[in-house]
C-alpha positions as CSV (number, residue, x, y, z in Angstrom):
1,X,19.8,-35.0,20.1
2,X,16.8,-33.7,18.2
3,X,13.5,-33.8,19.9
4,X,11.4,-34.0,17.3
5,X,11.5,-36.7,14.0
6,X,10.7,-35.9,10.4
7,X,7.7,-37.4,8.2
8,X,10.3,-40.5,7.3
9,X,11.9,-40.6,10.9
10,X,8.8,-41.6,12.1
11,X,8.5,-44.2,9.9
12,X,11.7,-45.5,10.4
13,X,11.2,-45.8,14.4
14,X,7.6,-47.2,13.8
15,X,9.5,-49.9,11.8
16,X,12.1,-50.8,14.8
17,X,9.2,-50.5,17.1
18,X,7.4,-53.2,16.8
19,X,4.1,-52.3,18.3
20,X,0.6,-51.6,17.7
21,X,1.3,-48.2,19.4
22,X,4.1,-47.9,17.4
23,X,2.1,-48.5,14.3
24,X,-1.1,-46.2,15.4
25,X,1.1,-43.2,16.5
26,X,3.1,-43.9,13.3
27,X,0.0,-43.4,11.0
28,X,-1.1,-40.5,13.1
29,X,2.2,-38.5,12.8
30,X,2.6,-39.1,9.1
31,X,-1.1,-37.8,8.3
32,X,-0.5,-34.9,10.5
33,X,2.2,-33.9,8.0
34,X,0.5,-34.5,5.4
35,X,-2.3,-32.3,6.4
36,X,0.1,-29.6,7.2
37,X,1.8,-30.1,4.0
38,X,-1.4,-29.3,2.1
39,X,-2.3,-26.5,4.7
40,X,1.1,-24.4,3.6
41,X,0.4,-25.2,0.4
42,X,-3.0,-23.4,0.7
43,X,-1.7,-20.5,2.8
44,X,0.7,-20.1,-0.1
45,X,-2.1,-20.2,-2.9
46,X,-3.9,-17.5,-1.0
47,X,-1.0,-15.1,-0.8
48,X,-0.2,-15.8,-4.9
49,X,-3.5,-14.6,-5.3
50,X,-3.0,-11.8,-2.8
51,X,0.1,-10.5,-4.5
52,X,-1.7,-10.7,-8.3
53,X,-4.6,-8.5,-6.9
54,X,-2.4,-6.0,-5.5
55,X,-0.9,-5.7,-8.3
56,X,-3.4,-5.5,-10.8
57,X,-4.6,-3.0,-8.4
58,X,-1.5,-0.9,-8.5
59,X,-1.5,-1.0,-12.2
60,X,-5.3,0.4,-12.1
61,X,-4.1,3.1,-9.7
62,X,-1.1,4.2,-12.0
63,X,-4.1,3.8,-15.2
64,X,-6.2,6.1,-13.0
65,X,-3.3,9.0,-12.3
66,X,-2.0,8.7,-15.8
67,X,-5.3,9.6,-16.9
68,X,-5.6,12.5,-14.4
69,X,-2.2,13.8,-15.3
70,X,-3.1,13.7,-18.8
71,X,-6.8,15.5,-18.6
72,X,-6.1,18.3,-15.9
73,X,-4.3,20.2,-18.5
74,X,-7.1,20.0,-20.7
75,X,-9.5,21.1,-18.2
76,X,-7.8,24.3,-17.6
């Protein structure tokens, strides 16, 4: 048997429970996933926008040795 319920499991046993506890711990659960919903989708915004700096990054680094490679020989 599971020991924990899912956003819609909890809704389900708050609507065979009938109960103001029932109700209030109902409400509670469900905005607590919600919240964490929006949390991960945050956390996953931030490493989108991670990823696109390193990589424009990277691509100034390779810009930056290309250009090296291609004056050094002119130097000399």
């Amino acid at each position: 048997m599971p020991y924990v319920f899912t956003e819609h499991g909890v809704l389900q046993a708050a609507n065979v429970i009938n109960s103001d506890l029932a109700d209030k711990v109902s409400v509670f659960v469900i905005r607590a996933f919600i919240e964490m919903r929006e949390i991960i989708l945050a956390q996953q915004e931030i490493l989108d926008k991670k990823t696109k700096v390193r990589n424009t990054e990277a691509e100034a680094n390779n810009k930056i040795s290309q250009f090296f490679q291609d004056i050094k020989p002119k130097l000399y």
